[in-house]
FIKOLVO-458546 format. One record per residue (C-alpha): residue in three letters; y, x, z. Coordinates in Angstrom, 1 decimal. Example, Ala and Ser with C-alpha at 12.3 -4.5 7.8 and 13.67 -1.06 7.14 Angstrom:
ATOM residu py px pz
ATOM ALA -4.5 12.3 7.8 .
ATOM SER -1.1 13.7 7.1 .
END
This chain:
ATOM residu py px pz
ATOM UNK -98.2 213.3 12.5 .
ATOM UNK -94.7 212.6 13.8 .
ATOM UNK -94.9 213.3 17.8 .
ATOM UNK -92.2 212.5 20.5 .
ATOM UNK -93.0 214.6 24.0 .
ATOM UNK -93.4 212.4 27.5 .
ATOM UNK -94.3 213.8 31.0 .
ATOM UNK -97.7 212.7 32.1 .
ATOM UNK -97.8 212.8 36.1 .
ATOM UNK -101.7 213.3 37.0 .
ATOM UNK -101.8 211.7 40.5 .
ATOM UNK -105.5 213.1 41.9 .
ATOM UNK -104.5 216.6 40.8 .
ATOM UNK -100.8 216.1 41.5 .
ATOM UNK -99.3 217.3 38.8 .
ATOM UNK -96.9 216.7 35.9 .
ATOM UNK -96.8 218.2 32.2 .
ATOM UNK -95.1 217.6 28.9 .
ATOM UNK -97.6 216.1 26.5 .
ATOM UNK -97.1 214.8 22.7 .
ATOM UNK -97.8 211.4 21.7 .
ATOM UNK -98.2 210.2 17.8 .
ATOM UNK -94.6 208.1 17.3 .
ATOM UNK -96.7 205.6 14.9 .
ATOM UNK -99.1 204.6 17.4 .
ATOM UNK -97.0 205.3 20.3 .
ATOM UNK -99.1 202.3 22.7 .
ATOM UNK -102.5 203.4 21.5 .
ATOM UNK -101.2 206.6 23.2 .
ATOM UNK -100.0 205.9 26.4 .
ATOM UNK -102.7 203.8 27.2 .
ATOM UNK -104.9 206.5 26.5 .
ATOM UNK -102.5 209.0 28.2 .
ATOM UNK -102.7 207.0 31.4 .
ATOM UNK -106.2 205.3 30.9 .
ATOM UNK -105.8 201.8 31.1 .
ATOM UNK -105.2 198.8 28.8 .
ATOM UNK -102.8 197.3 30.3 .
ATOM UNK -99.5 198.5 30.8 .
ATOM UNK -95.8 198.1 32.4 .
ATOM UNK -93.0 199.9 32.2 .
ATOM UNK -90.7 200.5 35.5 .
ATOM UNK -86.8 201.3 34.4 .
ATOM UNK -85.8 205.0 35.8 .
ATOM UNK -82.6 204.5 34.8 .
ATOM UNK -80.8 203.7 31.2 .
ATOM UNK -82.6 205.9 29.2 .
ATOM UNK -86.3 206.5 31.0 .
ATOM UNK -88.8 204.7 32.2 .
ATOM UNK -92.1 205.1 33.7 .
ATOM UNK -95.5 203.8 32.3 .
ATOM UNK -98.0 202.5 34.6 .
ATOM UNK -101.1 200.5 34.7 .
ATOM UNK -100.2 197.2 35.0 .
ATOM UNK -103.5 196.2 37.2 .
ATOM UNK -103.5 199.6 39.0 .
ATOM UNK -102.5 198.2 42.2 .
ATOM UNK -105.7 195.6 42.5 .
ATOM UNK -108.4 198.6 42.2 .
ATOM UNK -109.1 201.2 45.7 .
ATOM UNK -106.6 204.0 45.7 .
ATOM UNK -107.5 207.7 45.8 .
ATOM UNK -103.7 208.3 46.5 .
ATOM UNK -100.2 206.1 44.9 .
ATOM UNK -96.8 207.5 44.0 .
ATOM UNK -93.5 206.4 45.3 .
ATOM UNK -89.9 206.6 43.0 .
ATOM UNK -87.1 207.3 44.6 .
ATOM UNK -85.2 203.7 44.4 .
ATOM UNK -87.5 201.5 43.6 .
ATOM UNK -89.6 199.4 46.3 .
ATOM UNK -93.4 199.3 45.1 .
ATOM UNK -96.0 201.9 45.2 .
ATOM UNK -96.7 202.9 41.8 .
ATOM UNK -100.9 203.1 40.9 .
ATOM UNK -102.6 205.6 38.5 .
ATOM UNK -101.3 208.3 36.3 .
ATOM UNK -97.8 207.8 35.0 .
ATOM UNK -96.2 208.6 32.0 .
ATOM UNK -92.1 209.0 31.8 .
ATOM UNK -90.8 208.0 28.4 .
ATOM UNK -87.1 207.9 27.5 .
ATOM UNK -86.0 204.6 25.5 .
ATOM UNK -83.1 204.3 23.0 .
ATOM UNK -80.7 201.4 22.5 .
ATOM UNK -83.3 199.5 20.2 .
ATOM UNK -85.4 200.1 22.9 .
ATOM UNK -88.3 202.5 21.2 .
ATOM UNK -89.8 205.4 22.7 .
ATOM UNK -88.4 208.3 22.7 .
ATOM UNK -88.4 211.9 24.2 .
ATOM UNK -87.2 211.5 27.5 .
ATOM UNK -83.3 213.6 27.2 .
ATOM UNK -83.5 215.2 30.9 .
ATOM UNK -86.0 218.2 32.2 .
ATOM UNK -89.2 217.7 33.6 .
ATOM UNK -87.6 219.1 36.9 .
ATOM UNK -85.5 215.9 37.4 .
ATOM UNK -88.2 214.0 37.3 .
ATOM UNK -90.5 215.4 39.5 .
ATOM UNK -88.2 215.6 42.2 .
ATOM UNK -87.9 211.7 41.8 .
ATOM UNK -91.4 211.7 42.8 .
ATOM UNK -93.7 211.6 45.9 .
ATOM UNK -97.8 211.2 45.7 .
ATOM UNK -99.3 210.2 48.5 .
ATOM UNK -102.8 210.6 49.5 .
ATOM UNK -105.1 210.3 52.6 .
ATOM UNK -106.5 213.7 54.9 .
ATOM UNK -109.3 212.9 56.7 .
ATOM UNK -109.4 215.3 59.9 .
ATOM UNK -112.5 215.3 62.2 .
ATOM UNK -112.5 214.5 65.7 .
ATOM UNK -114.7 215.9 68.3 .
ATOM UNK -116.0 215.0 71.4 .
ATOM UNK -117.6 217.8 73.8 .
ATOM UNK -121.1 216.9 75.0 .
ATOM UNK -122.7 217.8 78.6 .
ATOM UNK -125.5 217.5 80.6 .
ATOM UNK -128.0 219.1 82.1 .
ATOM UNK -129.0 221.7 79.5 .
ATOM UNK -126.7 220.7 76.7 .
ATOM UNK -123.5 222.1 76.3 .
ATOM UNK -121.7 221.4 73.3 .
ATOM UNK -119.3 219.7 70.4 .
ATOM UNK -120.3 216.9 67.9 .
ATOM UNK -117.8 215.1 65.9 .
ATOM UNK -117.1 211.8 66.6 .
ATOM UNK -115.3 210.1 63.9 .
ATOM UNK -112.1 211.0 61.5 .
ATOM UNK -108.5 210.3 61.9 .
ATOM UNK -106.3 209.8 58.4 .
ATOM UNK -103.0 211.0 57.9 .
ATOM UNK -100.8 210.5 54.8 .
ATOM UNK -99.5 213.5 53.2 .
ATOM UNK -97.5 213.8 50.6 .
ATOM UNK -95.8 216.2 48.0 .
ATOM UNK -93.8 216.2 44.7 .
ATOM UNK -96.4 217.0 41.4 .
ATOM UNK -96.6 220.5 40.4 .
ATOM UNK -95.1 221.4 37.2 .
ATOM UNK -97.7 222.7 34.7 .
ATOM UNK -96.1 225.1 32.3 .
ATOM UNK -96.2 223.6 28.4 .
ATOM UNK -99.5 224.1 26.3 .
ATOM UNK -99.0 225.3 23.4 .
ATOM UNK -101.2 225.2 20.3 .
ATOM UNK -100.7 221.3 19.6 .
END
């Protein structure tokens, strides 16, 4: 098996790592790498894109990323491929660090909020609803496996 390497960014554990997809069935793999059917690519720049689920925006978000330069949220895991001039897929050409640094997940905190209670024997705390807060942070970088 011929394999090219691609950096899969896991958004609900926020991370990114170098995996190896089979060059002769390159599309079976990324959908499977990103776990949809459906795909689109968003241009990085001349030489790398990212892979996302095409329909990821119309499901309920656990969390989205944002690219530095382009407008949209993206939905779901991603994967960052380089292309050539004949446009196939190839190993992207620039370190893993690049791209993470182009990248910000965003996910919701739920913080609880309190209210005191009093009265004539009851002293006390009980919370009252939840407040949300985005946060967000750049994926970890998972050190290579080895062993494939």
């Amino acid at each position: 098996m011929t394999t090219i390497s691609a950096y899969l960014v896991n958004v609900e554990q926020r991370t990114i790592r170098s995996v190896a997809i089979d060059r002769m069935d390159s599309l079976k793999e990324i959908r499977r790498h990103i776990g949809c059917s459906r795909i689109d690519m968003v241009r990085i720049d001349r030489d790398h894109c990212v892979v996302v689920d095409d329909d990821g925006l119309t499901d309920e978000l656990p969390c989205f990323t944002e690219l530095t330069g382009y407008r949209s949220p993206l939905a779901g895991n991603l994967l960052i491929v380089g292309t050539n001039a004949a446009g196939e897929t190839v190993a992207p050409q620039r370190p893993i660090e690049d791209f993470a640094e182009m990248l910000r997940i965003r996910y919701p905190v739920l913080s609880p909020v309190f209210e005191t209670i009093r009265g004539p024997n009851v002293f006390g705390s009980r919370v009252s609803g939840f407040s949300v807060e985005l946060k967000d942070m750049t994926p970890v970088i998972l050190p290579e496996a080895h062993g494939h």
